[in-house]
C-alpha positions as CSV (number, residue, x, y, z in Angstrom):
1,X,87.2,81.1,23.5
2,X,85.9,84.5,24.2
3,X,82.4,83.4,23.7
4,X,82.9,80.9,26.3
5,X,84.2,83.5,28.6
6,X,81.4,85.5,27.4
7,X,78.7,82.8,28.2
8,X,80.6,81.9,31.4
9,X,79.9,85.7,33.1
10,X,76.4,86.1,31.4
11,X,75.1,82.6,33.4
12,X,75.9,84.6,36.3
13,X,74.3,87.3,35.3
14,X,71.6,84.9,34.1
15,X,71.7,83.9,37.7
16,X,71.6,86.7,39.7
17,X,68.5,87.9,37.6
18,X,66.5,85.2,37.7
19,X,66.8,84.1,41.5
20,X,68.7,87.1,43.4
21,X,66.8,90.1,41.8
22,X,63.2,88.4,42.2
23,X,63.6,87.2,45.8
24,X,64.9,90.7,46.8
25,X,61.9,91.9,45.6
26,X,59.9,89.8,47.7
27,X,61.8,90.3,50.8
28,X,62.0,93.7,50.2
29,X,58.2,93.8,49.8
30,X,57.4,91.5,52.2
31,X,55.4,89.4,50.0
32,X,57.3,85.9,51.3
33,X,55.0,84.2,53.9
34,X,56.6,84.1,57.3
35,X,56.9,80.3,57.7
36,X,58.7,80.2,54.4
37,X,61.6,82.9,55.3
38,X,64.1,80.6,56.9
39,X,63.6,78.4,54.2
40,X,63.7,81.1,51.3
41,X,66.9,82.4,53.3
42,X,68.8,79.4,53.4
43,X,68.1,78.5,49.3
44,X,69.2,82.3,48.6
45,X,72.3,81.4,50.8
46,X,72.4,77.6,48.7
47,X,72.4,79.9,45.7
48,X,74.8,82.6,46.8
49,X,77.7,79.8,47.6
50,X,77.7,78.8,44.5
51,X,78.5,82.4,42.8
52,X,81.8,83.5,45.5
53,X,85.0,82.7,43.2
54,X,86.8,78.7,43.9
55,X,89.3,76.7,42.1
56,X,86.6,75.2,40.2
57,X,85.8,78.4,38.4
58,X,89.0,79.2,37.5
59,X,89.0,76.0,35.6
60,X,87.4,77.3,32.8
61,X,89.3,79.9,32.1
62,X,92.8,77.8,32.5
63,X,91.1,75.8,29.2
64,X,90.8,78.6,27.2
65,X,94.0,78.9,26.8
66,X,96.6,81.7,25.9
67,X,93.4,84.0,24.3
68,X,91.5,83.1,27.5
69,X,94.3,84.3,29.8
70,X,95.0,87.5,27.9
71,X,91.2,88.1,28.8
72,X,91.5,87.0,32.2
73,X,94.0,89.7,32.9
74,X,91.7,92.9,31.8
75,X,88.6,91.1,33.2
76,X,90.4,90.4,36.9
77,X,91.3,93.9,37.7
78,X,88.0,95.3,36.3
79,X,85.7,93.3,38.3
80,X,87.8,94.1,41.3
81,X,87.6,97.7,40.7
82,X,83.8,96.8,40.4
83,X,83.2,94.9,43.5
84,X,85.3,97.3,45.7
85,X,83.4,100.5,44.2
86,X,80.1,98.8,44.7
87,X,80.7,97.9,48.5
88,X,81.8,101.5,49.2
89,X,78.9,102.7,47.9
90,X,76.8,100.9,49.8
91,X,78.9,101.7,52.8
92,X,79.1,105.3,52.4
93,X,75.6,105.8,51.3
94,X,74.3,103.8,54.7
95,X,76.7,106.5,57.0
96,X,76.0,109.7,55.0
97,X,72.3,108.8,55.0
98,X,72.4,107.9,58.7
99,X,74.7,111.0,59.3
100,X,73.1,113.8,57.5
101,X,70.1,112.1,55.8
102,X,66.4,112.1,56.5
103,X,64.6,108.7,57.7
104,X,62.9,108.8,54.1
105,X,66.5,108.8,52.7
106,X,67.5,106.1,54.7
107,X,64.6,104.0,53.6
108,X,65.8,104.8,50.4
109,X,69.2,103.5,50.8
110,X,68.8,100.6,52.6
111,X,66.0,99.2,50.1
112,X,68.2,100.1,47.4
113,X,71.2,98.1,48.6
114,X,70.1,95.1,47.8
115,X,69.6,95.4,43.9
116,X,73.3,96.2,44.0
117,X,73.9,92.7,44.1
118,X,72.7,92.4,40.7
119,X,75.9,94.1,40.2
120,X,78.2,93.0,43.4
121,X,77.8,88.7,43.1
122,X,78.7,88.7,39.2
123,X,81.8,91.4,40.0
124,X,82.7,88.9,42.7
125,X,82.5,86.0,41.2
126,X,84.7,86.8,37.9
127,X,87.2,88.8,40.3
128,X,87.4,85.5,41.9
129,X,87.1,83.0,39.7
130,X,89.6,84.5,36.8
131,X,91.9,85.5,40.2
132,X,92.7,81.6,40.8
133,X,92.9,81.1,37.4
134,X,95.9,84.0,37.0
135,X,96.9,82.6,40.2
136,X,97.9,78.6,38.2
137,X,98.2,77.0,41.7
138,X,101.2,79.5,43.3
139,X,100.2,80.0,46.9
140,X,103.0,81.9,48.0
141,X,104.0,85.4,48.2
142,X,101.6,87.9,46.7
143,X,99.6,85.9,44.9
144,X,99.1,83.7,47.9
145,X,98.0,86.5,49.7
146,X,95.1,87.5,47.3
147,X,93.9,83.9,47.2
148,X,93.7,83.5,50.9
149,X,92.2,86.8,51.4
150,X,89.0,85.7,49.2
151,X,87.0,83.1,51.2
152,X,86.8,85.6,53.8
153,X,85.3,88.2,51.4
154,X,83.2,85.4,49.8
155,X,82.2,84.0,53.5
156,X,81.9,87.6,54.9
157,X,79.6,88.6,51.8
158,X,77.3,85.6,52.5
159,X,77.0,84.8,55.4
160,X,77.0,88.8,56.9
161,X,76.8,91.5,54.5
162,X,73.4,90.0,52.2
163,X,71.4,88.7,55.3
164,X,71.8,91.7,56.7
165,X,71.3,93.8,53.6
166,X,67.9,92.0,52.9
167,X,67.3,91.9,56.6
168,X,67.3,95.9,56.7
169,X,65.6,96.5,53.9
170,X,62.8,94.9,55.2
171,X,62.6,96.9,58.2
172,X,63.2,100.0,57.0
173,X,60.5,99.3,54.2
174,X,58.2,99.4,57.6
175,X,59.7,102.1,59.3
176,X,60.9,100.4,62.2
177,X,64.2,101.6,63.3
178,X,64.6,100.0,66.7
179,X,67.8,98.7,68.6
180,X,67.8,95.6,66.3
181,X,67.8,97.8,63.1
182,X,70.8,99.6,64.6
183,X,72.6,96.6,65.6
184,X,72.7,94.8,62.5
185,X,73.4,98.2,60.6
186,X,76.3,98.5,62.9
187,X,77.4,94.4,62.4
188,X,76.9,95.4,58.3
189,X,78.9,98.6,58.1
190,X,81.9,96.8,60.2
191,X,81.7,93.6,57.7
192,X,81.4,96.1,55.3
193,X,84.7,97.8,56.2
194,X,86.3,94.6,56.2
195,X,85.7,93.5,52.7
196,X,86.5,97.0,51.7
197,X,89.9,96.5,53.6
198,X,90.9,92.6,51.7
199,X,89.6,93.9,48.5
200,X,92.2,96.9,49.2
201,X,94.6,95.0,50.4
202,X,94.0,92.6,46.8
203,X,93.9,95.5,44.7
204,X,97.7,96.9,46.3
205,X,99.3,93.2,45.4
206,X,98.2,93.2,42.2
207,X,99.8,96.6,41.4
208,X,102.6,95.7,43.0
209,X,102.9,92.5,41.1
210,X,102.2,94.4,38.1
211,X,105.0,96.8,39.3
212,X,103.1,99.8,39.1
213,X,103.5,100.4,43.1
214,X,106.6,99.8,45.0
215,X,106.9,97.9,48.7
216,X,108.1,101.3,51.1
217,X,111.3,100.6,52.1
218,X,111.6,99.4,56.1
């Protein structure tokens, strides 16, 4: 059972090296001819869809049984703890850069950002995917809460936060920090602040499911 679970988060690791890391390399480097972007972009986003947590991950780990779900209950809040840490690094490394930084510092950060995904899709998607599984079809109350919360950090991670990372790295790879540069930045760091704030918002129910944090009394 564990080597299942084992084998499970290593194909996404699997993965996210052997399509995400490469292809960030080549936007980052601009070595992707220009008529191929959009279609580069939209297999990276094929790709990406299928890594955000669903039901049908947390299948597997609902047949492993009562080993697998002993498991799933150190690996949820640790990948969580991940994926939150991860996204406010990026976040407060684009502000404090922009804020105080050099443009050679920014260049540095916003290139950078996007080999954290090598560690930000695999913390996702086993956050995710061993969160339904905990979750054994309850949609109410707390529980209910976390699971509805996570297509938006899925969608808001895919469809926002990685185009835009890539998109930045590539210009500030060639210097060119226009109004379009700042726009998007802006459009990031508020996406980015959002999935900071449902990740949050995840990470407060489960202690208080675990009971380790009270609900303030009205």
């Amino acid at each position: 059972m564990w080597i299942g679970a084992i084998a499970c988060v290593a194909a996404v690791l699997v993965l996210t090296m052997a399509w995400f890391l490469p292809t960030n390399a080549q936007f980052a480097t601009k070595s992707i001819a220009l008529d191929q972007v959009p279609a580069r972009l939209d297999t990276w986003l094929m790709v990406g869809s299928c890594s955000p947590p669903s039901p049908l991950c947390s299948e597997f780990w609902q047949s492993l049984g009562e080993d697998g779900k002993a498991m799933t209950k150190i690996i949820h809040p640790i990948a969580g703890v991940i994926a939150i840490v991860t996204i406010a690094t990026f976040w407060l490394s684009t502000a404090m850069s922009e804020l105080f930084g050099s443009e050679a510092a920014v260049i540095a950060v916003k290139t950078a950002i996007p080999w954290g995904f090598l560690l930000l899709v695999p913390a996702l998607a086993a956050a995710g995917g061993s969160g339904f599984a905990l979750a054994q079809g309850r949609w109410a109350g707390l529980v209910g809460a976390k699971i509805k919360r996570m297509p938006f950090i899925a969608a808001n991670g895919i469809l926002i936060l990685i185009p835009a990372a890539l998109f930045l790295a590539s210009k500030a790879r060639a210097a060119e920090f226009d109004t379009t540069f700042y726009a998007v930045q802006a459009l990031e760091l508020v996406a980015g602040a959002a999935n900071i704030t449902l990740l949050g918002l995840n990470m407060r129910d489960g202690l208080r499911m675990k009971g380790r944090l009270r609900r303030r009394s009205a």
